[in-house]
C-alpha positions as CSV (number, residue, x, y, z in Angstrom):
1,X,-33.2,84.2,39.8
2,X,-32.8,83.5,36.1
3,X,-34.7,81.6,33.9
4,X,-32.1,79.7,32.7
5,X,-30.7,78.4,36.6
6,X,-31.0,74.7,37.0
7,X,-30.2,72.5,39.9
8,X,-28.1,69.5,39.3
9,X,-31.1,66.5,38.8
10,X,-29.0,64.7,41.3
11,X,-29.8,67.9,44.0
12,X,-33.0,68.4,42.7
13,X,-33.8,64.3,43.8
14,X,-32.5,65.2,47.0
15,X,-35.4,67.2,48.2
16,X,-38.4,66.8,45.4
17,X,-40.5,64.2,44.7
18,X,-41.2,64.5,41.0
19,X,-44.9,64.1,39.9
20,X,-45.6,63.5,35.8
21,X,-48.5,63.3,33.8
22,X,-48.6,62.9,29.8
23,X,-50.8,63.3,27.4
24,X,-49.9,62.0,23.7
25,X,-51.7,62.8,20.7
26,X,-51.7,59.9,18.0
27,X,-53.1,60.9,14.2
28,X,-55.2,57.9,12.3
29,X,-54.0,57.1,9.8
30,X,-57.8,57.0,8.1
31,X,-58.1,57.9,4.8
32,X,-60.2,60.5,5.3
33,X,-60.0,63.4,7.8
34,X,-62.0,63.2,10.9
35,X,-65.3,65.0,10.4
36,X,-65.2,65.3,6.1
37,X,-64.5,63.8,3.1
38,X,-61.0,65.6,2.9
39,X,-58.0,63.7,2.3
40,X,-56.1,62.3,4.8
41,X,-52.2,62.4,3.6
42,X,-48.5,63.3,4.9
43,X,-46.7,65.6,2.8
44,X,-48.9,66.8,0.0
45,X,-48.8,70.4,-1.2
46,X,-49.7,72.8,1.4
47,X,-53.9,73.6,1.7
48,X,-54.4,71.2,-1.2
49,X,-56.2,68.4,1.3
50,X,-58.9,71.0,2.5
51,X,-63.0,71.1,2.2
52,X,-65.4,73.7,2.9
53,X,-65.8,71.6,6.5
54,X,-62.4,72.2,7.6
55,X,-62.3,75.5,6.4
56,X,-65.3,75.9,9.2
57,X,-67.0,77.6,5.8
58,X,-71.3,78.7,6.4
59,X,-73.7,75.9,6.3
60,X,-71.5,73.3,6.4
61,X,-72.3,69.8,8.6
62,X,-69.5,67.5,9.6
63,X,-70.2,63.7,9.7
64,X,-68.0,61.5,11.9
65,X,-65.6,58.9,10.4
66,X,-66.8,55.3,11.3
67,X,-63.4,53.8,11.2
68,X,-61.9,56.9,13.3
69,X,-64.0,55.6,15.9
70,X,-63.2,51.8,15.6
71,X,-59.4,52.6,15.5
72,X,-60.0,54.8,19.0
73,X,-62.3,52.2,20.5
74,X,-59.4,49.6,19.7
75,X,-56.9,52.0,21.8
76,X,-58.9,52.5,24.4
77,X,-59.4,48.2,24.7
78,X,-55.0,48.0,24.3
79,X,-55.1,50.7,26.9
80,X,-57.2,48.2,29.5
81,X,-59.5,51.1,29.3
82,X,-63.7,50.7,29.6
83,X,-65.2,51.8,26.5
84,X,-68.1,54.0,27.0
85,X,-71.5,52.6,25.5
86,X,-72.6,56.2,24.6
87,X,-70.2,59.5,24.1
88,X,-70.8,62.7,22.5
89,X,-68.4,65.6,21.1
90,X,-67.9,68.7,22.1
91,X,-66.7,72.0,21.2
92,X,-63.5,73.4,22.6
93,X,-63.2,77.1,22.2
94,X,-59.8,79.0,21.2
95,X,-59.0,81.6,18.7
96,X,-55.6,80.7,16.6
97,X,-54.7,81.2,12.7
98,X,-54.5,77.2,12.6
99,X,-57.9,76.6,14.1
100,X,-60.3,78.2,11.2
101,X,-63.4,77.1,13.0
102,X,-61.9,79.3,16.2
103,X,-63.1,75.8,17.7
104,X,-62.0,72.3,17.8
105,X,-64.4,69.4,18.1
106,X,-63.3,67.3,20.8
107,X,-64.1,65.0,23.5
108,X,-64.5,67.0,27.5
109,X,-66.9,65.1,30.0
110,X,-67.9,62.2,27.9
111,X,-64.4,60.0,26.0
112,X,-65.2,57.4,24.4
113,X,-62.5,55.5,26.9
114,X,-61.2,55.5,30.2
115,X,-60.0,54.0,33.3
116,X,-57.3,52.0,31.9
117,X,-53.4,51.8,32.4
118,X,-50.5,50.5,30.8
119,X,-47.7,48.5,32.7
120,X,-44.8,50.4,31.0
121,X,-41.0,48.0,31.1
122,X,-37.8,50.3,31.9
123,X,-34.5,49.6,30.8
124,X,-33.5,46.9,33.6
125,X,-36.9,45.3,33.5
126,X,-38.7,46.4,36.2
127,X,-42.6,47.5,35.4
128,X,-44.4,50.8,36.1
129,X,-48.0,51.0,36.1
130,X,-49.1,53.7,34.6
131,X,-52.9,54.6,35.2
132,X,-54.9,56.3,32.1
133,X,-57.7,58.6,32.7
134,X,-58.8,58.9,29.7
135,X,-58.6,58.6,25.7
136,X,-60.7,60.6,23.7
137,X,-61.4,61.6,20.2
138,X,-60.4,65.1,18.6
139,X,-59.6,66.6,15.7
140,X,-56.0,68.6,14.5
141,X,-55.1,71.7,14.3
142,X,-53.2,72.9,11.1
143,X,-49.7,73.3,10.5
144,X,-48.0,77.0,11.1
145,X,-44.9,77.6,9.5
146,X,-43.1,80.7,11.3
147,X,-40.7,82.6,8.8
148,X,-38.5,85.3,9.0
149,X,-37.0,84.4,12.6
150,X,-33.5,82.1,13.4
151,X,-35.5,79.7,15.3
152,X,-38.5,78.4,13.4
153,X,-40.3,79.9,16.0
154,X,-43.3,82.6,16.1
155,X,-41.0,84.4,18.5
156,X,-38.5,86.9,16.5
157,X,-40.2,85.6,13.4
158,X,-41.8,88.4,10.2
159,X,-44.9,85.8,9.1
160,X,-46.3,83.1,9.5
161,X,-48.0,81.1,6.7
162,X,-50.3,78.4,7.4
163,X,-51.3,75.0,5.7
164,X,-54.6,73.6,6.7
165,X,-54.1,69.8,5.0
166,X,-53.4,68.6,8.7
167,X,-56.8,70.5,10.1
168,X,-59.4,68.1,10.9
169,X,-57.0,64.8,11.1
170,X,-58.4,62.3,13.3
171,X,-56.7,62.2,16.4
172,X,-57.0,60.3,20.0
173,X,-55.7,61.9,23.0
174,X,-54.2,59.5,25.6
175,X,-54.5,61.6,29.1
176,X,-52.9,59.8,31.9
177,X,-53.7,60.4,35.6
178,X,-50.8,61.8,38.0
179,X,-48.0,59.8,38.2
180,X,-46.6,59.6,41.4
181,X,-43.6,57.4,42.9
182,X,-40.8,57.4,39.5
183,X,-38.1,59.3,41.1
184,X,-35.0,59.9,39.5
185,X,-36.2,57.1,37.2
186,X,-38.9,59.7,35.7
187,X,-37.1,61.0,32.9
188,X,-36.7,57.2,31.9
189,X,-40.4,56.3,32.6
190,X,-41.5,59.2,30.4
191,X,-39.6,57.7,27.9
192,X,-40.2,54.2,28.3
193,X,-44.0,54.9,28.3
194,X,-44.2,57.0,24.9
195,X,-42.4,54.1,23.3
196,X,-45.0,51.7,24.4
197,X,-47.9,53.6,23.3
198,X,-46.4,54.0,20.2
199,X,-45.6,50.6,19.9
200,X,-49.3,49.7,20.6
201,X,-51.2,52.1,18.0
202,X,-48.6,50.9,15.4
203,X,-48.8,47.5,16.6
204,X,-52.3,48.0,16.4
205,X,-52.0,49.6,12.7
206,X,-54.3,52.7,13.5
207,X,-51.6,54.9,13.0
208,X,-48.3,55.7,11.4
209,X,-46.7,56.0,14.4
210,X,-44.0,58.3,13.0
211,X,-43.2,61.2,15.6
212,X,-40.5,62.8,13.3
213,X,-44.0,63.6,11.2
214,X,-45.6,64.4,14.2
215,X,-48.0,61.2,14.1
216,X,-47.5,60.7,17.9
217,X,-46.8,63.9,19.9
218,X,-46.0,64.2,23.3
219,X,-46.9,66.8,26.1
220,X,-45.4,66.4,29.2
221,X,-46.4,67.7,32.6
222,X,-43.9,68.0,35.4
223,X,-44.4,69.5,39.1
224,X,-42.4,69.2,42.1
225,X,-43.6,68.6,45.5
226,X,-41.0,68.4,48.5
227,X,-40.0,64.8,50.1
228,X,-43.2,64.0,52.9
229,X,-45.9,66.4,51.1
230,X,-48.7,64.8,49.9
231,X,-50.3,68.2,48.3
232,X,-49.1,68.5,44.3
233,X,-47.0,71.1,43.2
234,X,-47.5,73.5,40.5
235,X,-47.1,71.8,36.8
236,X,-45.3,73.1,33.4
237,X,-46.5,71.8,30.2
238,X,-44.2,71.1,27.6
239,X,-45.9,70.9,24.8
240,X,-45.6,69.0,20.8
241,X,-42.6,67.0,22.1
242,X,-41.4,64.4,19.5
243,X,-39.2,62.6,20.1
244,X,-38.4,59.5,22.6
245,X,-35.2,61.1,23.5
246,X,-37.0,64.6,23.5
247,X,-39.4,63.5,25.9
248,X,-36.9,61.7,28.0
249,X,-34.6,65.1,28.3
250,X,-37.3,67.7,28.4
251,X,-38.8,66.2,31.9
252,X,-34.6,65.7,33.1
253,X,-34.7,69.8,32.6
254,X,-38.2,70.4,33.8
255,X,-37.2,68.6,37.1
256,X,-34.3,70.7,37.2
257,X,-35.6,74.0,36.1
258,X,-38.2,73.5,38.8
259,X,-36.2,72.6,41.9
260,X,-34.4,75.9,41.2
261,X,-37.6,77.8,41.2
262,X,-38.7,76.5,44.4
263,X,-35.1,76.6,45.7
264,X,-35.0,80.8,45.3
265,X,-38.3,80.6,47.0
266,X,-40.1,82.1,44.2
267,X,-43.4,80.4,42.7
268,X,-43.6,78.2,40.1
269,X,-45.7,79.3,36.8
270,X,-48.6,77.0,35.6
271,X,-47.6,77.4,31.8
272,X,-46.7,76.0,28.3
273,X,-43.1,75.5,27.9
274,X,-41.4,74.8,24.5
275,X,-38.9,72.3,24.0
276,X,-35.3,73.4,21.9
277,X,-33.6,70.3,21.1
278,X,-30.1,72.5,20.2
279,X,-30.3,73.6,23.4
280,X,-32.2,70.9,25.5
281,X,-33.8,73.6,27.2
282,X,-37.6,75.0,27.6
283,X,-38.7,78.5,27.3
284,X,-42.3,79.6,28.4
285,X,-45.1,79.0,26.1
286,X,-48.2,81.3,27.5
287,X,-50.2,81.1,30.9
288,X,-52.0,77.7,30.8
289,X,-55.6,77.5,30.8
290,X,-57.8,75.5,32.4
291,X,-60.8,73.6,31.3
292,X,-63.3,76.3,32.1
293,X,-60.9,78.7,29.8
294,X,-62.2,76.9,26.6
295,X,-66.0,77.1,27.5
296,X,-66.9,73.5,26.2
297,X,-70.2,72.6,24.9
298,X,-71.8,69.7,23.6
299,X,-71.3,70.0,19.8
300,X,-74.9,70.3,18.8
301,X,-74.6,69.1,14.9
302,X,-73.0,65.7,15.7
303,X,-74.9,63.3,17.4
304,X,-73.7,61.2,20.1
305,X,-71.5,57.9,19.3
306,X,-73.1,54.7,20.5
307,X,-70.9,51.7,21.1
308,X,-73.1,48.9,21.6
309,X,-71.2,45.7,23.7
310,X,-71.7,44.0,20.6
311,X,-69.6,46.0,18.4
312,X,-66.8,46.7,20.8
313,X,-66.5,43.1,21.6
314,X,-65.8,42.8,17.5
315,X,-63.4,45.2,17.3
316,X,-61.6,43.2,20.9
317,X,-61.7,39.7,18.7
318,X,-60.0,41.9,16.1
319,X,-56.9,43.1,18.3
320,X,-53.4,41.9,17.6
321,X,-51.3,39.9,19.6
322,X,-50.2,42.2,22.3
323,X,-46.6,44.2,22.4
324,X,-44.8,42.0,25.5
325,X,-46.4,38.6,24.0
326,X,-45.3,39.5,20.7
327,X,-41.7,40.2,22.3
328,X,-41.7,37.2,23.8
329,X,-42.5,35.6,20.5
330,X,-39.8,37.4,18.8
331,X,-37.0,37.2,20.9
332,X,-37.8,33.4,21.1
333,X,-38.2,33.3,16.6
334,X,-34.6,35.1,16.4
335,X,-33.0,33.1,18.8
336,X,-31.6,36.5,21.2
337,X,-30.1,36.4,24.5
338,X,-32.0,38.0,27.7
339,X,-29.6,41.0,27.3
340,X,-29.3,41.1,22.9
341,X,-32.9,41.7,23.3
342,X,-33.2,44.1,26.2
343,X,-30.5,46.2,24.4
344,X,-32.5,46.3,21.3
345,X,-35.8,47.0,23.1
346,X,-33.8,49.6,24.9
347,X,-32.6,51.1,21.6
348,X,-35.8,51.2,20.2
349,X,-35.2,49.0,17.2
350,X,-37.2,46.5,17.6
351,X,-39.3,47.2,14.8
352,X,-36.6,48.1,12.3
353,X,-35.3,44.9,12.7
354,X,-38.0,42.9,12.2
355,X,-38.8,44.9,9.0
356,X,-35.2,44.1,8.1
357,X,-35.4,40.2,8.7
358,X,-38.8,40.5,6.9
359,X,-36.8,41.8,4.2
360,X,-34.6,38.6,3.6
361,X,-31.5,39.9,6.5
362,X,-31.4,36.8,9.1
363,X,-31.8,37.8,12.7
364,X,-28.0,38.1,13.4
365,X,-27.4,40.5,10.5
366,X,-30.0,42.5,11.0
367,X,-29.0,42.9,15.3
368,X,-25.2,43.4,13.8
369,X,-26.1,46.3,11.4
370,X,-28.8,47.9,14.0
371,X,-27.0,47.9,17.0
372,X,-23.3,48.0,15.4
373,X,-23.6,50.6,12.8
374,X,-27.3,52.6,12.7
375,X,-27.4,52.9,16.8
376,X,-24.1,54.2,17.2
377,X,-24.6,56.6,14.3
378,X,-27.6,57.9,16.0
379,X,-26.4,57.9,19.3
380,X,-23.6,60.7,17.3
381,X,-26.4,62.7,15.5
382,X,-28.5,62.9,18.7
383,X,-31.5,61.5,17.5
384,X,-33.7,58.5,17.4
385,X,-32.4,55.0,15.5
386,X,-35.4,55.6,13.1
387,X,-35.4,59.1,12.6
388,X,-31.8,58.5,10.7
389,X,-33.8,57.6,7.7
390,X,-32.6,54.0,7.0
391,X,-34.7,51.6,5.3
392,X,-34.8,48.0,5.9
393,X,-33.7,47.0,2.0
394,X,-31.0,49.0,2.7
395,X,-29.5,47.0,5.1
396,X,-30.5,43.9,3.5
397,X,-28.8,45.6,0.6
398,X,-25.4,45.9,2.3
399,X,-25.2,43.1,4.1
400,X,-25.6,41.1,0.8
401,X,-22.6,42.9,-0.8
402,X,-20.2,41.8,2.0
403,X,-21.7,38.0,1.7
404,X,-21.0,38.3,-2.0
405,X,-17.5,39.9,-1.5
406,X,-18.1,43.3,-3.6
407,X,-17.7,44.7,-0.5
408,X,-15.9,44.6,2.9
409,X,-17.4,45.8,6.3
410,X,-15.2,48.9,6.2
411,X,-16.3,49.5,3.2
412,X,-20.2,48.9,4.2
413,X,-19.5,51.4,6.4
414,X,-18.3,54.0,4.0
415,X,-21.3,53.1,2.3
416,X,-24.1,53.4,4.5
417,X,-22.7,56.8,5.7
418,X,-22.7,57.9,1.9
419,X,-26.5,56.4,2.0
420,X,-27.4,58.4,4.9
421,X,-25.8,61.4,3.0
422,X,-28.5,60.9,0.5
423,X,-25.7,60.0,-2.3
424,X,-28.0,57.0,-3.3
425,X,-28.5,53.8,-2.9
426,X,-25.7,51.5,-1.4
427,X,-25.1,49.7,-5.1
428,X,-25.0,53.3,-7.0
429,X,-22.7,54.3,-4.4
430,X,-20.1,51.6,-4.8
431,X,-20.7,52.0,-8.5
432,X,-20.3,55.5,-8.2
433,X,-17.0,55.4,-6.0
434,X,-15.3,52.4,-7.6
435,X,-15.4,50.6,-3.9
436,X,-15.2,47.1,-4.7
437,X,-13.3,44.6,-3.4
438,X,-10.0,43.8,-5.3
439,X,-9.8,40.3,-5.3
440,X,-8.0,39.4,-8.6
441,X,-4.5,37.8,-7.3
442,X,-3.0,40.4,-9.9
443,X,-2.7,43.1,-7.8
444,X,-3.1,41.6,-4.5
445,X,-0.1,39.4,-5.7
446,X,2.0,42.8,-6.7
447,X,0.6,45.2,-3.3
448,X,2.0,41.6,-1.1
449,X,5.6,41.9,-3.0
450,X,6.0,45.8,-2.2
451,X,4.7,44.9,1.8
452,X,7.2,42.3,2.1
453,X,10.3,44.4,0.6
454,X,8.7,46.9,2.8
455,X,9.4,44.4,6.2
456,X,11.6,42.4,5.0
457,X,12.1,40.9,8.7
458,X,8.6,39.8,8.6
459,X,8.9,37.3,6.3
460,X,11.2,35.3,8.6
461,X,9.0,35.5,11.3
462,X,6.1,34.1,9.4
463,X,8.2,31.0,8.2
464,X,9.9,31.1,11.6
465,X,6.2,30.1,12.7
466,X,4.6,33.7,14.4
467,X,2.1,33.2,11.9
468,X,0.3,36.6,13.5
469,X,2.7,38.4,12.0
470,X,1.1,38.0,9.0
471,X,-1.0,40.6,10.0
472,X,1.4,43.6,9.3
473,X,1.6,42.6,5.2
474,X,-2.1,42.5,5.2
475,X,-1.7,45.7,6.8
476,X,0.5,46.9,3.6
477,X,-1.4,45.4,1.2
478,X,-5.1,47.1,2.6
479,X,-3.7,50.5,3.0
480,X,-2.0,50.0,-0.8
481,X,-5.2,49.3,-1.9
482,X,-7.2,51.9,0.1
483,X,-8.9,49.1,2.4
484,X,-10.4,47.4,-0.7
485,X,-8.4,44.1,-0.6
486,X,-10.1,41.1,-0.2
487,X,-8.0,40.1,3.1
488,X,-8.9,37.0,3.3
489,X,-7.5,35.9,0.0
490,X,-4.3,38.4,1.0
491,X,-3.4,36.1,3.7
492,X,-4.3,33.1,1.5
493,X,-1.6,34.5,-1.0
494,X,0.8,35.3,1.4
495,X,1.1,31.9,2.9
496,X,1.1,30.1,-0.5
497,X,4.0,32.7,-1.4
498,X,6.0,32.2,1.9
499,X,5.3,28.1,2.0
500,X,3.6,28.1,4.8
501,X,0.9,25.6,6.2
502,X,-1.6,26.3,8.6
């Protein structure tokens, strides 16, 4: 059989039962790294936030960050999770260019939280529990960069250079427990639940929440088992996925990739797989290895982390209002149907439009733009709403240009796909391209003569009373004046012109 067969997902629901399990990595978004005094910053010059503790250098002694563990206490308590009154680290062995310690600190037998769950809301509104064994506390890895190769990737690649400003970021590791009883729903449920722990740890404002900079990360295990067994099957891991619709379409493949493995009767690999969005495909990472494989050990120069009730019971008083009370409390502030809001929780915009309406756009203006304009332009480009790059003062921007008549909506649209081209912002742009609305009767008055000797017939009708027929002069007059006219004063002019009174 090849690697690349699939089954249809509709065959492969036929005769599998899907089984899932995730576990999503979310960065802090502390100021400092995890276990020094290191900076903790997106974007900075490669190797420039580093210290001789991240480096792993002789003689050095990590120290935890306090507020690393408050922001993963706080998780674990919007997770439902119990917080354990005493944890320690521990050290997880692997050898790899990004790891210069050739060990990560880590969290094995004792995480700071677990036995939780999260009731996750798909699309039509129905709710899936999903059970959580675990969050614990870990450090990052650094960043490879693999170049040389046509894929970015270390296979086929020359070199590979390696920053180290993203080594030792605190991180929390969400592990759920098996997930059993989705269906064909699964691809949606792994989905649906990455958005809602992302909505919780920004909600929460203990992280970024960014997955196009890899601030929440996403492996995803899939295994088959046939319709009736109770006995798991053999699970795939595929690994650093980031994005909601990534996630969402690498467990659809997975499913399918996997039902044609059992179909030819050959065994399913317990691996790494790694995602290609070109392609929407997985190719095979390396063997997986189990816990015994990285030979954990209690880290012996940290001691271990007490959480007295006390303190946890703080940082619980400290907890935002939760994500389904605060969409309740939203949908009822902006005044949004049952279904405007269910299609803007579906297209993950929630939170771009309430940083728009927060940015002066009313509640109607900022839905219009998201789900008229941005979503659809997304939708094109593949890709998440928010990983388009549009910023809420953009919006608020353009829809203030088409209150004040500079601009039309065709127009606004011209704009915002010149924004997204990176030609500037949307006031430079119409600057730049001389888009403003003509609305000086002038040359509206001269474009209306020229339609109307154009049609002469139309005239008539107009007087005649077909008052619609008005609409073929406006036509004239916008394509005369490359779609800039001010239409509504067109059809003001045209009437006053023809003596007619509506």
């Amino acid at each position: 059989m090849s690697t690349d067969d699939i089954l249809s997902f509709e065959e492969a629901m036929e005769k599998y039962d899907p089984v899932l399990g995730f576990e999503v990595h979310v960065e802090l978004n502390t100021k400092t790294k995890m276990f020094s005094s290191a900076p903790n910053v997106f974007g900075d010059e490669p190797n420039t936030n580093v210290n001789e503790v991240d480096l792993g250098m002789p003689g050095v002694l990590p120290v935890v960050n306090k507020t690393a563990i408050e922001s993963s206490i706080k998780i674990g308590l919007a997770l439902n999770c119990k917080i354990a009154e005493s944890c320690r680290f521990a050290r997880k062995q692997y050898f790899y260019p990004d790891t210069p310690k050739n060990f990560q600190t880590s969290q094995y037998d004792e995480p700071i939280a677990y036995d939780g769950y999260l009731d996750v809301e798909l699309e039509d509104g129905t709710v899936f529990r999903v059970e959580i064994e675990r969050a614990h506390m870990e450090e990052d890895a650094g960043k490879l960069t693999h170049m040389g190769g046509a894929t970015g990737r270390i296979q086929g690649a020359d070199f590979s250079l390696v920053d180290y400003n993203r080594a030792g970021v605190p991180l929390v590791e969400i592990v759920t427990k098996p997930i059993e009883g989705a269906g064909s729903r699964a691809p949606e449920l792994a989905k649906a639940y990455v958005a809602a722990v992302r909505e919780i740890v920004k909600n929460l404002g203990v992280s970024d929440a960014k997955m196009e900079r890899g601030n929440v990360r996403c492996d995803a295990n899939v295994s088959l088992r046939p319709h009736g067994r109770e006995r798991f099957g053999i699970r795939s891991e595929t690994k650093n996925v980031n994005s909601l619709r990534a996630v969402e379409h690498a467990v659809r493949y997975e499913i399918q990739r996997h039902a044609a493995v059992l179909d030819s009767g050959e065994p399913v690999i317990q691996e790494t797989r790694h995602w290609h969005e070109d392609t929407r495909t997985t190719t095979s990472g390396r063997a997986k290895s189990d816990a015994d494989d990285y030979r954990y050990f209690p880290e012996p120069d940290l001691v271990p982390v007490v959480a007295s009730r006390e303190w946890v019971e703080e940082l619980r008083a400290t907890l935002p209002e939760p994500p389904a009370e605060r969409r309740k409390r939203l949908k009822a502030d902006w005044g949004y149907s049952d279904l405007e809001f269910r299609d803007v929780v579906n297209a993950g915009v929630l939170d771009e439009i309430e940083e728009t309406i927060a940015a002066g756009a009313t509640a109607s203006v900022a839905r219009k733009w998201w789900m008229g304009e941005i979503v659809g332009r997304a939708k094109a480009a593949d890709v998440d709403p928010g990983q388009l790059g549009v910023e809420a003062a953009t919006v608020v921007e353009l829809s203030r240009m088409v209150e004040a008549g500079k601009i039309n909506n065709k127009m606004a649209s011209q704009v915002l796909d010149a924004v997204l081209a990176g030609e500037g912002t949307p006031e430079e742009i119409v600057e730049k391209r001389g888009l403003a609305v003509v609305s000086d009767d002038g040359p509206l008055l001269e474009a209306i003569d020229a339609a109307l000797a154009a049609q002469p017939g139309v005239a008539d009708k107009i007087r005649g009373g077909k008052v619609q027929a008005i609409g073929a002069i406006v036509g004239g007059v916008m394509k005369a004046t490359r779609g800039q006219a001010d239409a509504g004063r067109v059809k003001e002019l045209i009437l006053e012109k023809l003596g007619v009174t509506v």
